[in-house]
N, C-alpha and C positions, 0 to 999 in steps of 0.2 A: 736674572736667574730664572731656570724657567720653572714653572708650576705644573707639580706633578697631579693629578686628577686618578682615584680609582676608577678601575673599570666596572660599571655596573653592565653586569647581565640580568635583565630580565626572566624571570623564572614564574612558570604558574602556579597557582595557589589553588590544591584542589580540595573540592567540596564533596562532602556526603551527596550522594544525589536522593538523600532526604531535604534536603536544603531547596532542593523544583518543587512546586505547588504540584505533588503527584494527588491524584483522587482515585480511591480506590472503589471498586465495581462488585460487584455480585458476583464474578466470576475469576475474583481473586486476580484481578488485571486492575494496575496500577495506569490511570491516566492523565497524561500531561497536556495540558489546553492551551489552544491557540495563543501567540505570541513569541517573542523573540527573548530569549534567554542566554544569558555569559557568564563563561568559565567554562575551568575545565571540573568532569564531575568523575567521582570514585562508586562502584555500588559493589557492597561487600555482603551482600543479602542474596542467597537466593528470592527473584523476581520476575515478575512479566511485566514492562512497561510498553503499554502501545503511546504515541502521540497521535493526537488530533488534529486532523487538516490546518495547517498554519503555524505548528510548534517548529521553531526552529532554537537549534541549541550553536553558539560561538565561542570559541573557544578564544576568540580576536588573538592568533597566532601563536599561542603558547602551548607546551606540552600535548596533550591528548584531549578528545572533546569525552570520549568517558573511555574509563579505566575496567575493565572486570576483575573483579576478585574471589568471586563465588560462584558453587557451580550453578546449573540450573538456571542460569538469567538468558531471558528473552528481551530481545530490542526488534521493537515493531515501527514499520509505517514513519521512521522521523526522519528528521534534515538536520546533519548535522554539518559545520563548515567552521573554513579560517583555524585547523589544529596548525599547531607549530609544524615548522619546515627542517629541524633539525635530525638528518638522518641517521646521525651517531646517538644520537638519544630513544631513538626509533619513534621520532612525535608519529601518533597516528588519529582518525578519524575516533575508532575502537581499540584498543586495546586489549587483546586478552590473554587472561594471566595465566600459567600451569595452572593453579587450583579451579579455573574456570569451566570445567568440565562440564560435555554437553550444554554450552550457547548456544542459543538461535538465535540470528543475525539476521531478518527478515525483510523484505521492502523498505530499506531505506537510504536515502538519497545521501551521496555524500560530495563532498566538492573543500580542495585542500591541498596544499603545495609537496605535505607528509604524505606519509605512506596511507592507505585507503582503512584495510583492515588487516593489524599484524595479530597472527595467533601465535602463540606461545608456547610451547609445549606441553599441551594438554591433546584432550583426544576426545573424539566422537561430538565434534563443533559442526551446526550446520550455517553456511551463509549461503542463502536463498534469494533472488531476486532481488539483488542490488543495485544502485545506481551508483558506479563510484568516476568520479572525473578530477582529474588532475589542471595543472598550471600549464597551458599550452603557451606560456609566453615566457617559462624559464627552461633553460636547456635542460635534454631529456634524461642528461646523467644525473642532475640535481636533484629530481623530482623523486618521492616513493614509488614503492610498488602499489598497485588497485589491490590487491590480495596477496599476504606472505606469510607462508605457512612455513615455521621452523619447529623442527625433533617433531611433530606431530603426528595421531595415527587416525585412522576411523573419521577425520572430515569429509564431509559435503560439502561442494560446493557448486549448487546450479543455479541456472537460471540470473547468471549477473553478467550487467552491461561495465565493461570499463573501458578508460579512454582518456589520452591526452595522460597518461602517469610512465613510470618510466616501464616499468613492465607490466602486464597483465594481471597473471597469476604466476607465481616466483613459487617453489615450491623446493623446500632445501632438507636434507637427512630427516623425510618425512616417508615414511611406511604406512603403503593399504587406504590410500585415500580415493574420492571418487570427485573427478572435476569431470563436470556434465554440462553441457546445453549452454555453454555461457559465449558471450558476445565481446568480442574483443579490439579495437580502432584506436589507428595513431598510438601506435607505442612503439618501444625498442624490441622486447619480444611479447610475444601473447602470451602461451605457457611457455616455463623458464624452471625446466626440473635440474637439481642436481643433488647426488648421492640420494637418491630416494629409490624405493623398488618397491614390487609390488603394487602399482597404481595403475588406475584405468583415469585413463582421457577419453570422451564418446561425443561425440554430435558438438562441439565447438566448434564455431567461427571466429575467423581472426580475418582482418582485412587492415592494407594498408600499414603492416607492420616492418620494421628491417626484417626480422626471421617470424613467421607464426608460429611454429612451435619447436623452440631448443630443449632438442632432447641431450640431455648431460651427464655421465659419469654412472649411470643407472641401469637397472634390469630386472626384468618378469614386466615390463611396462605394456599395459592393452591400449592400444590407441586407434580404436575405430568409428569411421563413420563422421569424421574432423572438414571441416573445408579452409582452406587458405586461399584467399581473396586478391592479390593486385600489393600481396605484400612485396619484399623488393629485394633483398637480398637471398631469402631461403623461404619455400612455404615449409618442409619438414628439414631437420638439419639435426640428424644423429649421431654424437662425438660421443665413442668408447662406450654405446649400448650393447648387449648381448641378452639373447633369450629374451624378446619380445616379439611382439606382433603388431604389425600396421596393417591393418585391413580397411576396406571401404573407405578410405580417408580420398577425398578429390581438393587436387592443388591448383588452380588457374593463375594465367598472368600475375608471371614473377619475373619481373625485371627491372635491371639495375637503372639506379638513378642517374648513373654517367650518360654520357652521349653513347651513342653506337659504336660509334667508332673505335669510339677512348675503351668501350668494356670487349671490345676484340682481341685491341692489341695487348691490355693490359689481363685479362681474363678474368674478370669480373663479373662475368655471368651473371644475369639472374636464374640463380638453380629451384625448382621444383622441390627436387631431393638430395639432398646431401648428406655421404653416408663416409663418415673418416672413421678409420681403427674399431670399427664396429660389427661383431661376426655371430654368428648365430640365430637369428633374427628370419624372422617369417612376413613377407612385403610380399603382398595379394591383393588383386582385388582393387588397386586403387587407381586411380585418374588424374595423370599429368598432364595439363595442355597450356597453351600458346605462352609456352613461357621462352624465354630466354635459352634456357639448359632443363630438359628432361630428368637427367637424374647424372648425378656426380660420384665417384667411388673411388676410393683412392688411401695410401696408408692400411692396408694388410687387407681392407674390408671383403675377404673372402668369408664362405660358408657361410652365406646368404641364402634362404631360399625365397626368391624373385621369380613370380608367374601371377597370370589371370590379371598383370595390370594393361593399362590404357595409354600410351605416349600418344599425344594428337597434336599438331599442326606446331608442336615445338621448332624453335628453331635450331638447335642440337638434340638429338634424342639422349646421346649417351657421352661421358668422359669417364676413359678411365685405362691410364695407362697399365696395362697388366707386368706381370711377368709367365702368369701361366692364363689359359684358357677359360673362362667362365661363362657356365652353361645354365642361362636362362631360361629353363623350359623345367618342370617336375609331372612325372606319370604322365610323358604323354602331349602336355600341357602348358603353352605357351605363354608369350603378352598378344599384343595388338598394338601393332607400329602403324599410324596413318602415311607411312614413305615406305611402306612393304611392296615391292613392284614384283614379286610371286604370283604363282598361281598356284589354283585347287583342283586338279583334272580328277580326284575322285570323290569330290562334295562333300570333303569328311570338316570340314571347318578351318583346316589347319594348310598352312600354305606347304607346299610341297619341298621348297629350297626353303635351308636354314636363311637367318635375315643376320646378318652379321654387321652394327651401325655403325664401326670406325674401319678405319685404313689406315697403312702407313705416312700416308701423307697426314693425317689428322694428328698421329703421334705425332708425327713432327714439330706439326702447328703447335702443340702444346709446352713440346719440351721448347721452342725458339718462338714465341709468338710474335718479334719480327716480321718472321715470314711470309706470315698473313697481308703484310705489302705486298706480294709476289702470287695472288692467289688465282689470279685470271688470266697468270703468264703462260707460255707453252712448255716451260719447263716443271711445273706443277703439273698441267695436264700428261704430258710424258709420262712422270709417276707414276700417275695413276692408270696411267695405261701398262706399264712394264710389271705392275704388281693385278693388274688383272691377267696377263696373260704368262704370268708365270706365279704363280701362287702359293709357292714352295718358298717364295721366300716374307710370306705374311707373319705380322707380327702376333704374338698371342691377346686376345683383348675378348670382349662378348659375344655370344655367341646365342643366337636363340632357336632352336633346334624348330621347332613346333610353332608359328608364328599364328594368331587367330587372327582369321581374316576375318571377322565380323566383332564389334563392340561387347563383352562380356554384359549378358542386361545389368546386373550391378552399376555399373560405369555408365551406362545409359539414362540410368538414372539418375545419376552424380550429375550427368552431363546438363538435364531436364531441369534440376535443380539450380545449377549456375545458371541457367538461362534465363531463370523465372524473378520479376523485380524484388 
């Protein structure tokens, strides 16, 4: 007969985090002194608690390494590590609760299989100069997010390094928040908004991600001034955005992790920019190069306004099979194609012939990407000959009236800046 056994799950037991040997200061800062400390801990006090060079707090795997429950608490300068890994439970690094209003999250170092730091629907939370790292030896679905901000309004969050978690900064039905200056490595996305609006994105790095930043289901979103690194499927990637703006944002080397070959045939690009079902939207000013795919559009993404950017040494500049005509130039004012074989015979800046980057044959290539077997045969080149000398029967696709023949300084700067270690 066989023997039935209950299941024990392991569950943590949390603690007042009066229960740390806190010592309190002349300056009404609570401090916790060198050594290694276990459990997980609750503070339902408004507090300031800084730790001391060497304080580390373990959670040895279970639930949250601390809980907030009160507004007003500050967490300074600690290490916290090993919260449970259980992503239905939301285990995290921190925790913070609705009633937690205005935390500050300060310099401190986190490392844990759980999510980094989950905020909770409260508001005006700031996390500051973080260190959060994840499990880079369990796959990247399993893992938390370094920062996730849910229903949340009025957060800050700058100046933090995350890496090795599954996303960056996750940011879901959160309004009016400001992610700033933060450093992002080895994740699935960097910033990862959905159903949020009203938020500014500014001076973020992401490097070595699938997407650096998934823009999702959102709008009024400011996102300038951004760089994407050597991530691999998309540096910007805007699904059903309207009414925002991308300015100053520079995207380099984004290319797909297939072989060459394989991401030809199959169209796997690595894109730059990727812009689906998304209209309204103001894209200036920014700097795509040697990526893969320049910039991708596609599914309705008209009423766009697209000028003052930079395509450079892309291996595609543009996809995008139309059905009517779209006219990348506004007042006058174009991009800057590094494959613009124009000229300026009256020194005004602006190349004299529109720069037009796809052909029929390229539609082709798209809708059969077979074809792309056949691309050096003379029946391709034919093509392309019968549609240059008859033009009447060209397909509708981009069109950039105003092409600048010289780098917008903006973009020059962008450019200065990828270069520099």
């Amino acid at each position: 007969m066989a023997l039935l056994f209950p299941l024990c799950v392991a569950q943590a037991s949390t603690q007042d985090i009066t229960q740390l040997p806190l010592q309190a200061s002349d300056k009404q800062v609570w401090h916790l002194p060198a050594g290694e400390y276990t459990g997980s801990f609750r503070i339902d006090q408004s507090m300031h608690i800084r730790c001391e060079p060497g304080a580390v707090i373990s959670a040895q795997g279970l639930g949250n390494v601390l809980t907030i429950g009160a507004p007003d608490v500050s967490i300074e300068d600690c290490t916290l590590r090993d919260w449970g890994h259980d992503l239905t439970a939301m285990n995290a690094g921190v925790f913070i609760e609705p009633k937690a209003q205005r935390a500050l999250i300060k310099n401190n170092r986190l490392q844990g299989q759980g999510f980094g730091i989950w905020v909770d629907g409260t508001h005006d939370v700031t996390l500051l100069d973080n260190d959060i790292q994840g499990d880079p030896e369990i796959r990247s679905q399993d893992r938390g997010n370094g920062i996730h901000l849910y229903s949340v309004r009025g957060a800050r969050v700058e100046g933090n390094h995350v890496r090795n978690t599954r996303d960056g900064i996750y940011i879901g039905m959160s309004n009016g928040n400001l992610i700033q200056s933060n450093t992002m490595e080895d994740l699935r996305f960097g910033v990862h908004y959905m159903y949020s609006n009203d938020n500014q994105v500014l001076d973020n790095l992401t490097r070595r991600t699938r997407t650096g930043y998934a823009l999702m289901q959102s709008r009024n979103l400011t996102v300038l001034g951004n760089r994407s690194e050597q991530d691999q499927n998309y540096g910007i990637l805007m699904n059903y955005i309207t009414y925002s703006t991308l300015r100053d944002n520079s995207v380099s080397h984004v290319r797909n992790g297939g072989s060459s070959n394989t991401s030809k045939i199959s169209g796997a690009e690595g894109k730059a920019l990727f812009i689906y079902n998304s209209v309204f939207n103001t894209i200036e000013n920014n700097h795509f190069t040697d990526s893969a795919l320049g910039i991708h559009m596609t599914a309705g993404s008209e009423d766009n306004r697209i000028a003052g950017n930079a395509f450079v040494n892309n291996q595609q500049q543009v996809k995008y099979v139309a059905v009517v005509t779209q006219e990348w130039s506004r007042d006058g004012r174009g991009n800057f194609w590094s494959d613009y074989l124009g000229w300026d015979r009256n020194n005004d800046g602006l190349g004299d012939i529109a720069y037009e980057p796809n052909d029929n044959v390229d539609r082709l290539l798209w809708l059969y990407p077979q074809v792309r077997l056949l691309m050096n045969s003379p029946g391709i080149e034919l093509l392309r000959w019968v549609q240059r000398a008859f033009p009447v029967i060209k397909s509708p696709g981009v069109q950039d009236s105003h092409p600048l023949m010289q780098l917008p300084t903006g973009n020059l700067q962008a450019a200065s800046q990828e270069s520099a270690p």
